[in-house]
N, C-alpha and C positions, 0 to 999 in steps of 0.2 A: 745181130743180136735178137733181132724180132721174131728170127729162126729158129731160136732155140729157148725163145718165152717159155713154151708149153711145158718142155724138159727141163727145166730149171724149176720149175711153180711144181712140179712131180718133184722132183728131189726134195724141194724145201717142205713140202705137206709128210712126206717120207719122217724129213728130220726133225720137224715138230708132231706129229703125231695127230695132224687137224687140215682140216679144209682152210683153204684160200677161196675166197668168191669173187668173180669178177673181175679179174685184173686183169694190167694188160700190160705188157714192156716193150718202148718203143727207143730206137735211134736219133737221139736228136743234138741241134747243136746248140750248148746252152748257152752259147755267148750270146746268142739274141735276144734273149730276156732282161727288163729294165733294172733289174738286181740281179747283179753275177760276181760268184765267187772265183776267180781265176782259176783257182784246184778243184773247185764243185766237181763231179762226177756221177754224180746221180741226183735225181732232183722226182719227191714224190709229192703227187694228188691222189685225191680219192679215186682208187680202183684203177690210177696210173701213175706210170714208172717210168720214167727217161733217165738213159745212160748214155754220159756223153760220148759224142765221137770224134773230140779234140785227142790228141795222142799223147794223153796222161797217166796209161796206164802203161805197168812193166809185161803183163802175160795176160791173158784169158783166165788162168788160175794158176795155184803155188807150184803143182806137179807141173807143172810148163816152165819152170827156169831150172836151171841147171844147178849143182850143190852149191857151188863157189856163187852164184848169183843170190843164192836165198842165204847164206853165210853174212853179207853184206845187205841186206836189206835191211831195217830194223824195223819196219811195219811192214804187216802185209795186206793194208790194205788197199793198197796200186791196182789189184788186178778186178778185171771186172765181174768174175761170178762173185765177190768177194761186195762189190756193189750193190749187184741185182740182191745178193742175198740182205744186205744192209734196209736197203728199200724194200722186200719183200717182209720186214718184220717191221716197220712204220706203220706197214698196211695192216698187218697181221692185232 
């Protein structure tokens, strides 16, 4: 995930029309923290982003499951660009 921060913070500036400052999106495991939400998925501070890497989510993004799999889904917010983008408008 920490690999494709830069290129995600580019799309999302793309898709709002403005600058992000300062941020940064890291891998981590959020059970370790003294409040945890068992489904938590991403978790924002100032000018940082953790996305968990328990195996909560269904794909990387929606084009990454098949018709029949997004047919049966009823949210789509499982997948993790779908996250990072979630946290990247907290920050925003």
């Amino acid at each position: 995930m920490e690999d494709n921060g830069e290129s995600l913070i580019l799309e999302y500036q793309k898709f709002i029309g403005d600058t992000l400052y300062d941020i940064w999106v890291y891998d981590e495991d959020l059970t370790q923290y003294d409040v945890h939400d068992s489904l938590e998925m991403g978790r924002y501070y100032p000018n940082e982003i953790f996305i968990s890497t328990a195996e909560l989510f269904l794909a990387y993004e929606l084009a990454d499951l098949s018709l029949d799999q997004k047919d049966k889904i009823v949210e789509s917010n499982k997948c993790i660009k779908s996250t990072v983008m979630h946290e990247f408008t907290l920050d925003y």
